[in-house]
C-alpha positions in Angstrom: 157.8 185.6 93.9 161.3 184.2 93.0 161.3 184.4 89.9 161.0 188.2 90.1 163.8 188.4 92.4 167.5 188.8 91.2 170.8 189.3 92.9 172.6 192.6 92.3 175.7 190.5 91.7 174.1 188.8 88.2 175.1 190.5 84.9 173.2 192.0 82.5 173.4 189.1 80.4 171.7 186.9 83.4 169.0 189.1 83.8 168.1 189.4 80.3 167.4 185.8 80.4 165.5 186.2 83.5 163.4 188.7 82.2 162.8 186.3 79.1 161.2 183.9 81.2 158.4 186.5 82.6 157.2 186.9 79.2 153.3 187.7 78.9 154.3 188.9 83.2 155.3 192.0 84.4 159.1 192.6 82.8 160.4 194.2 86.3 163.0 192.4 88.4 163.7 193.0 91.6 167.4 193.8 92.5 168.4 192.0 96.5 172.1 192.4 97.8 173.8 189.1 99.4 171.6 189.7 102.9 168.7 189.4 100.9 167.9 193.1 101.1 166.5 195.3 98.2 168.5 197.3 96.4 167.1 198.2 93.4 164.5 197.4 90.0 165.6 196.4 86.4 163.4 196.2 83.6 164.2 195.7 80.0 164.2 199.0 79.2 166.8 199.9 82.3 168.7 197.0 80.1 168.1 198.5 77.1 169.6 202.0 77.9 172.3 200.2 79.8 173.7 199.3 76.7 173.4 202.0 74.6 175.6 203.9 76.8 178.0 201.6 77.0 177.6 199.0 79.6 178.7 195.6 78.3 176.1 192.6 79.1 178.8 191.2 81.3 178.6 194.2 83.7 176.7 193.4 87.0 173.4 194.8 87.0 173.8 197.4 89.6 176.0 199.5 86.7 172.5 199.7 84.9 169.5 199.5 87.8 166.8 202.1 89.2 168.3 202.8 92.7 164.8 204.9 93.7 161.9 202.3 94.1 158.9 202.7 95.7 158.2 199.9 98.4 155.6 199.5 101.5 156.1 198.2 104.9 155.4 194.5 105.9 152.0 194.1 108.0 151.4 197.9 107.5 150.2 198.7 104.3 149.5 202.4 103.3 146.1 201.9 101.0 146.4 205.5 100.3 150.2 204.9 99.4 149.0 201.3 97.5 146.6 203.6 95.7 148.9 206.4 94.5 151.5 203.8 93.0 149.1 201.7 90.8 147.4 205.1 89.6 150.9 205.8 88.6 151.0 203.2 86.7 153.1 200.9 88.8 153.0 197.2 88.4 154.9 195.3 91.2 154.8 197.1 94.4 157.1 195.0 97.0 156.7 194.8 100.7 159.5 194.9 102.7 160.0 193.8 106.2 162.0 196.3 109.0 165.5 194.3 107.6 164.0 195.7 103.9 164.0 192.1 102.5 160.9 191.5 99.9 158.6 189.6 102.1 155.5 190.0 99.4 155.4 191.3 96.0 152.0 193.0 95.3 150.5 192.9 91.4 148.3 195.1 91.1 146.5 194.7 88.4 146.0 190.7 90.6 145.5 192.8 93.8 144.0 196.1 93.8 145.2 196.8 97.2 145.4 195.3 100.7 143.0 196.5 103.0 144.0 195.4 106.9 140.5 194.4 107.5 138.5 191.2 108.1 135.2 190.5 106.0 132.0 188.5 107.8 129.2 187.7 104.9 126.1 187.0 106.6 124.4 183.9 104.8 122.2 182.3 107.3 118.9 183.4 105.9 115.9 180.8 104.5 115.5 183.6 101.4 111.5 182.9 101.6 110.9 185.2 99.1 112.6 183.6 96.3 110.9 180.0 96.8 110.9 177.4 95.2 114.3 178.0 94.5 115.7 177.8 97.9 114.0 174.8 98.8 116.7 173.2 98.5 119.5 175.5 97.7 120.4 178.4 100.0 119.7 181.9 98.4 123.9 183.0 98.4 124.3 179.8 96.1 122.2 180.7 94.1 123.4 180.7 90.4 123.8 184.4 88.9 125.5 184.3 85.5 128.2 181.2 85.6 128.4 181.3 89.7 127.1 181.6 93.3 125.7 185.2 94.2 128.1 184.8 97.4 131.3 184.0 94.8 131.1 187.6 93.3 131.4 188.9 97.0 134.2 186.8 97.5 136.1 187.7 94.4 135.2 191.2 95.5 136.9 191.2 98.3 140.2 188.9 97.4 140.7 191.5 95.0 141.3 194.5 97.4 143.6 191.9 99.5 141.1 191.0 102.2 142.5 187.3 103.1 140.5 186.5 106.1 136.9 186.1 105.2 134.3 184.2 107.3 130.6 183.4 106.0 127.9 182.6 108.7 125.3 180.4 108.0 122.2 178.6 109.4 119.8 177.4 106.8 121.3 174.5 104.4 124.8 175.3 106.4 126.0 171.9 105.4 126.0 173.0 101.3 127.6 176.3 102.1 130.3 174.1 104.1 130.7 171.9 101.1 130.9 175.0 98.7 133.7 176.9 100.7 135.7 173.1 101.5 137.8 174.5 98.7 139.3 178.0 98.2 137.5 181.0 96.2 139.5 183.4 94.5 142.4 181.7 96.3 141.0 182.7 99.8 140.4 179.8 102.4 136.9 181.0 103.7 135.6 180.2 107.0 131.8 179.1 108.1 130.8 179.6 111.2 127.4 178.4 111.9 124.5 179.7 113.8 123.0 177.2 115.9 119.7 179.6 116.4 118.8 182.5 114.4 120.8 185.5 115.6 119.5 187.9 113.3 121.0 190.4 110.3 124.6 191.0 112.7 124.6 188.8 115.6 126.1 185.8 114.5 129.5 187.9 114.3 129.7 187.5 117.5 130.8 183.7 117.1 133.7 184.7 114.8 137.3 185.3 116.7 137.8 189.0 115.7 141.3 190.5 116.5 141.1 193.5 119.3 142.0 196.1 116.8 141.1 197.3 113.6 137.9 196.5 111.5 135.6 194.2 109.6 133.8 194.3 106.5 130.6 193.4 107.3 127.8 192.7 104.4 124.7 190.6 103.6 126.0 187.6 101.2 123.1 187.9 98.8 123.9 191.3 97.3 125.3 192.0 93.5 127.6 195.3 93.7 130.4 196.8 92.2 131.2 198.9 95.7 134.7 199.9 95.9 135.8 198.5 99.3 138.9 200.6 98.6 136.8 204.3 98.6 134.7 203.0 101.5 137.8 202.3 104.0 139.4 205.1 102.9 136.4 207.4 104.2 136.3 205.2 107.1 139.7 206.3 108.2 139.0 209.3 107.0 136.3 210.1 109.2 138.1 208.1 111.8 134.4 206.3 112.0 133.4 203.6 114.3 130.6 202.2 111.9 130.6 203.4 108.3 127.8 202.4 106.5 126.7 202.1 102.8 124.4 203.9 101.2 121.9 203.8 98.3 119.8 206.6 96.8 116.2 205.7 97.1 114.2 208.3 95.6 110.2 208.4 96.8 107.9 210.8 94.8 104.6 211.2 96.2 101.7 211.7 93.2 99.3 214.4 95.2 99.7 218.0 95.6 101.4 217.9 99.3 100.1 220.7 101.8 102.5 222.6 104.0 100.4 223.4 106.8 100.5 225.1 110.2 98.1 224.9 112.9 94.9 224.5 110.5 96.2 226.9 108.0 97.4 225.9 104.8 100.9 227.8 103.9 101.9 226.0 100.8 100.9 223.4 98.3 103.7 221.4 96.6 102.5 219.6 93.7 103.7 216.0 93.2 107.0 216.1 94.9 110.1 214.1 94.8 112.0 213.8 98.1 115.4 212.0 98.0 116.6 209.9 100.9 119.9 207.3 101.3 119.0 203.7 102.4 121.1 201.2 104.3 122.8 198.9 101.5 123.5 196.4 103.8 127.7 196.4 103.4 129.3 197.9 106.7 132.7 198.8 107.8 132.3 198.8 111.8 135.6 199.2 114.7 136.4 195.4 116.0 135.7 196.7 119.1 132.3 197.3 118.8 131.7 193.8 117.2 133.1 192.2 120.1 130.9 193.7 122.2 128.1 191.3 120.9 126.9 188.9 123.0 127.2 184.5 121.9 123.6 183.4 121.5 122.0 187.3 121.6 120.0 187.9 118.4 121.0 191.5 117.5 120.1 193.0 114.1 122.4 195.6 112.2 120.5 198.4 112.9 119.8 197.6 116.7 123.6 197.9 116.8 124.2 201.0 115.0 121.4 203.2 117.0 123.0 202.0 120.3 126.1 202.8 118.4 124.7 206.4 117.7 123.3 206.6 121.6 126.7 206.3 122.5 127.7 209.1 121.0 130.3 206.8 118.8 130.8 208.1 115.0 128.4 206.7 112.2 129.5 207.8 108.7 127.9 206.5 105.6 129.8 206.0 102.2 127.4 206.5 99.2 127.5 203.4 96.5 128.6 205.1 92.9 127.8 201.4 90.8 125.6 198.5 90.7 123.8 197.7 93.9 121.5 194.8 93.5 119.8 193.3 96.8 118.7 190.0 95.3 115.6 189.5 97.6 112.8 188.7 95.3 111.9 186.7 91.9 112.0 190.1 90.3 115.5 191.3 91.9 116.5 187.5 90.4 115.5 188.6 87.2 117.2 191.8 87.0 120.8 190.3 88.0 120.4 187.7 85.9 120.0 190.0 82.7 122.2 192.3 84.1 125.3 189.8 84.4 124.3 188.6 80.7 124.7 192.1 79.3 128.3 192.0 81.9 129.4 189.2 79.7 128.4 190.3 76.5 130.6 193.8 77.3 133.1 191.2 78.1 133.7 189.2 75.5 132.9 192.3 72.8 
């Protein structure tokens, strides 16, 4: 972060050779007075039209710097806010704490945005379908492509700014401990492990959740290009207690289909298609819910969401525009497999 920082007493001169030193980086400085509190930005082009009207390279940068900068508050980031700047184009967003001294300086085309949420991948499952392989290798580490199916998820979330991620486990725990000893996507991840199945959401209950705000929760084994981003947005939109996302699933039915009444026949609909969303398995759910589970209660997703809905508490969903790829059988295996090749190839073409 320092080296993108510059005192507004430096001269043109000085910052010139700053900015030298961020070649192949973002060319932006940002301008602190003595206190340490942020004034302004220089780039090379603020240089640049510095000089041509007539300020000498020995001139303190504040003679040539943008005085109007945008900027977010420390520990309260505005994702709408986050959002508008990098669609404007803006590199290095700074985060400034209540004295307005750079606490964080946010790339983002590095970090998308920070979401204030936590994320709990589930990964505690034998993955029975996919055997032999997981035998001996729990499905989320499963290779896909160059890495583990649960990586992608990872990297997923690191890059919307989601810093606290824990991954429950069960089956083979003691690999997935061995995987996540070191940092993914720079993100220290936490197992906790189930010491009895608890089924598809109540092993959250043994993660420490804060009292406020919400969690990402999502099955580990799942290959998607979701943006977290749109989903949390809709969630505060909504002001939701559960959001969930959704999948189209089509079902066409190959018979002429009666419409009937009483024993009378009213209609006949031949070979109809009837289009339905299913559960994707990726939630957004209020902390306050979670930490209503119960230690040692086996609770499954939906058990919570229809005493959720009993409740009368809000339950949005947030259709998936992307890849959605539930990795459950030899088949789904297959298909992410060819799919990440063809990924790559786009890639490197």
């Amino acid at each position: 972060m320092d080296r993108h920082l510059i005192n507004e007493s430096a001269s043109l001169l000085d910052a010139l050779k700053q900015l030298n030193t961020l070649s192949g980086q973002v060319m932006t400085l940002l301008v602190t007075n003595d206190d340490g509190v942020m004034t302004g930005t220089l780039t090379d082009g603020d240089v640049r039209r510095g000089l041509l009207n007539g300020v000498s390279l020995e001139s303190p940068i504040t003679n040539a710097m943008h005085r109007e900068f945008r900027w977010l508050r420390e520990n309260s980031c505005d994702v709408a806010a986050l959002r508008e700047m990098r669609n404007q184009g803006i590199r290095l967003v700074p985060m400034l704490d209540a004295d307005g001294r750079v606490c964080r300086i946010i790339d983002t085309c590095v970090t998308k945005t920070i979401l204030p949420v936590s994320a709990i991948l589930m990964a505690g499952g034998k993955g029975e379908r996919l055997r032999p392989m997981t035998l001996t290798t729990p499905k989320p580490l499963l290779k896909v492509g160059d890495k583990a199916i649960i990586d992608y998820n990872i990297e997923s979330l690191a890059r919307v700014g989601v810093e606290r991620i824990t991954v429950t486990t069960n089956y083979l725990a003691e690999q997935l401990d061995e995987h996540f000893a070191s940092p993914v996507a720079d993100v220290k991840v936490e197992c906790v492990r189930e010491t009895k199945p608890l089924g598809t959401i109540g092993s959250v209950a043994l993660v420490n959740l804060p009292e406020d705000g919400d969690t990402i929760v999502m099955n580990s084994d799942l290959l998607t290009t979701i943006s977290f981003e749109d989903m949390y947005l809709r969630h505060e939109e909504e002001k939701a207690d559960i959001t969930i996302a959704a999948v189209p699933y089509n079902v066409s039915v190959p018979y002429a289909i009666l419409g009937t009444e009483g024993a009378l026949v009213k209609s006949l609909e031949e070979k109809p298609s009837y289009s339905y969303y299913a559960n994707a398995g990726i939630y957004i759910i209020s902390n306050k819910l979670l930490r209503g589970l119960k230690p040692d209660e086996r609770v499954d997703a939906t058990d919570l969401i229809e005493s959720a809905i009993a409740d009368g508490k809000k339950v949005t969903y947030f259709p998936i525009n992307g890849t959605w790829i539930d990795i459950g059988s030899p088949t789904d295996f297959r298909h992410a497999q060819e799919l990440m090749k063809h990924i790559q190839l786009t890639r490197d073409n």
